[in-house]
C-alpha positions in Angstrom: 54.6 -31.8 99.7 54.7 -32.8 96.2 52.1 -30.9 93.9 52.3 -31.7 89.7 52.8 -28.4 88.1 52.9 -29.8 84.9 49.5 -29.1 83.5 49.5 -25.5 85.1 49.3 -21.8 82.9 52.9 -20.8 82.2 52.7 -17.2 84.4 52.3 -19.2 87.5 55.3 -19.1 89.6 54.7 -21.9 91.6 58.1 -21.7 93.7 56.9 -18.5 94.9 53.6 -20.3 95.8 55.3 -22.9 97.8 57.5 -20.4 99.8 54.4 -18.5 100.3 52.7 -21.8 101.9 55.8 -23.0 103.8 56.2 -19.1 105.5 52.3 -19.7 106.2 52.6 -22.9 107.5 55.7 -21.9 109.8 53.8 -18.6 111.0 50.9 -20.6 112.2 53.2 -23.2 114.2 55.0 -20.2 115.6 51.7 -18.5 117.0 50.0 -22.2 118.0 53.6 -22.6 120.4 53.6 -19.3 121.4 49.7 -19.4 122.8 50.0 -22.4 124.6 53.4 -20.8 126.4 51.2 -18.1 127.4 48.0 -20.1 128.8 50.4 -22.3 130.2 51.8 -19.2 131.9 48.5 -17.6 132.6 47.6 -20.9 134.1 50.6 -21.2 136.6 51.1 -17.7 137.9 47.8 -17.0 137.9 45.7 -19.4 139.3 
């Protein structure tokens, strides 16, 4: 992701920003794997 931070206030700390997104980003994949493994579970030793 590419994002101009060119025209933006000087006390932004934009790297912090992006880290902040990227952890985000990776927390939501993380969850999104981890439910499906557990319907998919559900699904096969339960039904």
């Amino acid at each position: 992701m590419s994002v101009d931070t060119s025209g933006g206030h000087p006390a932004m700390d934009y790297a912090q920003h992006k880290a902040t997104y990227a952890g985000f980003i990776r927390g939501t994949v993380i969850s999104i794997v981890l439910l499906v493994l557990l319907l998919a579970g559900m699904a096969f030793f339960l039904v």
